[in-house]
C-alpha positions in Angstrom: 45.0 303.1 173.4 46.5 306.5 173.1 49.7 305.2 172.3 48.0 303.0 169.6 46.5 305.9 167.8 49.9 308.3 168.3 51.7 305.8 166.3 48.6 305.4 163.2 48.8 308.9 163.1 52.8 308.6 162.9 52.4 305.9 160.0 50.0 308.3 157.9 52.0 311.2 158.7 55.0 310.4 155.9 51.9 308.8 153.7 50.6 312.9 153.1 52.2 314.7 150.3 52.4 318.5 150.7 54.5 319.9 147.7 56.9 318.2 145.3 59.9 318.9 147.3 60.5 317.5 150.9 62.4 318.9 153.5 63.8 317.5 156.6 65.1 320.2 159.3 67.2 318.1 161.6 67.3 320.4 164.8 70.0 319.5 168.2 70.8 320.7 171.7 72.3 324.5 170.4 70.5 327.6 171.9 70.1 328.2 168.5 67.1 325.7 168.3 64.9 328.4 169.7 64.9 329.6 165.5 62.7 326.6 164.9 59.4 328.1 165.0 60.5 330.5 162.7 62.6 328.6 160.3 60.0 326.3 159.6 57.0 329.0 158.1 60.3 330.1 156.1 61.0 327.2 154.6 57.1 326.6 153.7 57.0 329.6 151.8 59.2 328.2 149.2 57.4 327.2 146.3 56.7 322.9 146.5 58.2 322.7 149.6 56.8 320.2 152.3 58.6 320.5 155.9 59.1 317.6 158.7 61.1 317.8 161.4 63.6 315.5 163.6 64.6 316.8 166.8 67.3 315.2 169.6 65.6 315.3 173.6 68.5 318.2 174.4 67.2 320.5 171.4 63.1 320.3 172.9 64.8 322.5 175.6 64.8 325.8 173.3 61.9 325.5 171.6 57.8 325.1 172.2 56.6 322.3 169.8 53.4 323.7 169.5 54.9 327.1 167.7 56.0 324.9 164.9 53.2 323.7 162.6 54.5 320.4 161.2 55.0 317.1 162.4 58.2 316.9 164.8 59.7 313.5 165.2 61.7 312.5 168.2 63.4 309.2 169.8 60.5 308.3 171.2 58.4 307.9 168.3 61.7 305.7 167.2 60.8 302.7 169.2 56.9 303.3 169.4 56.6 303.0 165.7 58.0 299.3 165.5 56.9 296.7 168.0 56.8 294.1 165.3 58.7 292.8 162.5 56.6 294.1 159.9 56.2 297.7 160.8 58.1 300.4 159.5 61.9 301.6 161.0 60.7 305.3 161.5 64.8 306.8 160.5 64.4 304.8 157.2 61.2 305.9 156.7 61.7 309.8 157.1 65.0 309.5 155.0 63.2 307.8 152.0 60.8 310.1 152.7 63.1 313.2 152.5 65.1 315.4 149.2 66.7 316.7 151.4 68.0 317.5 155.1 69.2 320.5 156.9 70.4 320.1 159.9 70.0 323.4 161.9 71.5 323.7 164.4 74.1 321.3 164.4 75.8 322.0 167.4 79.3 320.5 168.8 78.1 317.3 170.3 76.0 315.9 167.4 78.9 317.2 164.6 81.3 314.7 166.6 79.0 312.0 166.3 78.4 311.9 163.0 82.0 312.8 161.9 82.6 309.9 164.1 79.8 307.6 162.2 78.1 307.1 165.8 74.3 306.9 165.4 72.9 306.9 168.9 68.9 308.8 168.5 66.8 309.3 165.5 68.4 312.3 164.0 71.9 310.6 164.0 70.3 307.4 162.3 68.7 309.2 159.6 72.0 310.8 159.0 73.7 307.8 159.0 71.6 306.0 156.5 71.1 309.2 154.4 72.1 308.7 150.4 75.0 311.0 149.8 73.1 311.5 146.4 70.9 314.0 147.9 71.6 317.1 149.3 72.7 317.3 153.4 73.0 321.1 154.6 74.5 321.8 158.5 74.2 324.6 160.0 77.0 324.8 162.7 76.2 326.2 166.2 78.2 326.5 169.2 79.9 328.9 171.8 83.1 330.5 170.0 85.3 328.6 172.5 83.9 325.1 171.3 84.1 326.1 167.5 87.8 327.4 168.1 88.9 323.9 169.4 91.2 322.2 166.4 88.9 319.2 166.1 86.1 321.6 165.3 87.2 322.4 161.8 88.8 318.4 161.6 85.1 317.6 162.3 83.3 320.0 160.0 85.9 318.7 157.2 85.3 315.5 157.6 81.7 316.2 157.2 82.2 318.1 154.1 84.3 314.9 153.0 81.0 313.1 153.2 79.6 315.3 150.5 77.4 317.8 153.3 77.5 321.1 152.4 78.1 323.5 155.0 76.2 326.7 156.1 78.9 328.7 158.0 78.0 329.8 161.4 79.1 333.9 161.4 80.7 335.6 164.3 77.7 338.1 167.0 77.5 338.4 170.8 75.9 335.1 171.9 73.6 334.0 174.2 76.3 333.2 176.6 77.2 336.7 176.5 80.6 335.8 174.9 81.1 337.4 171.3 82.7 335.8 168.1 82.3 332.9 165.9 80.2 330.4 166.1 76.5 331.6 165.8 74.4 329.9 163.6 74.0 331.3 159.7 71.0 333.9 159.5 67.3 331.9 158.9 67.5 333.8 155.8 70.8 332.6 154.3 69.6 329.0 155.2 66.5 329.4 153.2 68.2 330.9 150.4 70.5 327.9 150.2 67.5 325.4 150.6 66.4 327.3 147.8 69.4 326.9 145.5 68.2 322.5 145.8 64.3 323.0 144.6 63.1 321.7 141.2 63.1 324.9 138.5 59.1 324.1 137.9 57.5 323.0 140.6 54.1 321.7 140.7 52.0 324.5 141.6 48.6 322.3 141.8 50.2 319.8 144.5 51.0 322.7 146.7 47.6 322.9 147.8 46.4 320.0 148.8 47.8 316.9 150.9 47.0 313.2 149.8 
């Protein structure tokens, strides 16, 4: 029974309309998914702007789900959602939902797998099904080792082949304790290019109620 109401609560979920622009934060196993909780209230504050996120298992390691105030999908909601052949396929669902996705962070095991075309959890199979007509933003996060292997920067091209735009991680002392590049790009340059994607007049009346 409670598994039967988790997933009519998943089906209405992408049913409510919050804003005129809809953003998908696409969130993997990087230290750097400890931002979440306050990446998401950023991205709210933009004017229209209606959040969701999709998060691999590794990345619920560095965060608390219930510090972030929307609806956080996983792989496990994946295969609850469709039992049957009429119900919805949850990764096509949130990317026709979706005008855009940001993945942050992406760190070096997901940015293989999609360079790669693999699509192995949710995250990955929205990514893969994504229209390269709308915007997809990465946010690149690893220890400064990883991002100085050469298939890094083969990888990140190959992304930005795609059409993705990148978000460049910047160089600090990292959690690890070693210092350099490969820190995730400041929550507030993220906004601001999440920003540079919104409509010029957006609908102030639909930012304040859901239907």
């Amino acid at each position: 029974m409670q598994t039967d109401e988790h997933v009519s609560v998943l089906k209405a979920d992408l049913l409510k309309s919050c804003g005129t622009f809809r953003v998908l934060v696409g969130v993997t196993g990087s230290v750097a998914a400890l931002k979440l909780p306050l990446l998401v209230p950023q991205l709210l504050q933009l004017p229209g702007v209606d959040v969701r996120v999709v998060t691999t298992d590794h990345a619920k390691h560095f965060y608390n789900p219930a510090e972030v105030s929307v609806r956080i999908y996983n792989d496990k909601d994946e295969w609850e959602l469709w039992t049957q052949r009429s119900d919805p396929v949850l990764h096509i669902e949130l990317r026709r939902w979706a005008d855009l996705l940001v993945i942050a962070p992406l760190d070096a095991n997901t940015l293989g797998k999609i360079a790669n075309g693999i699509c192995d959890n949710l995250l990955t199979c929205v990514v893969r099904a994504w229209e390269t007509s709308r915007p997809l933003l990465f946010c690149p996060a690893m220890n400064t080792a990883m991002w100085q292997h050469p298939i890094t920067a083969q990888q990140v091209s190959r992304l930005t082949e795609f059409g993705y735009v990148e978000i460049p991680c910047i160089a600090k002392k990292l959690v690890c304790g070693d210092e350099g590049k490969g820190a995730m790009a400041e929550l507030s340059t993220i906004v601001s290019v999440v920003k540079q994607y919104l409509p010029t007049k957006p609908d102030e009346s639909s930012q304040k109620t859901c239907t």
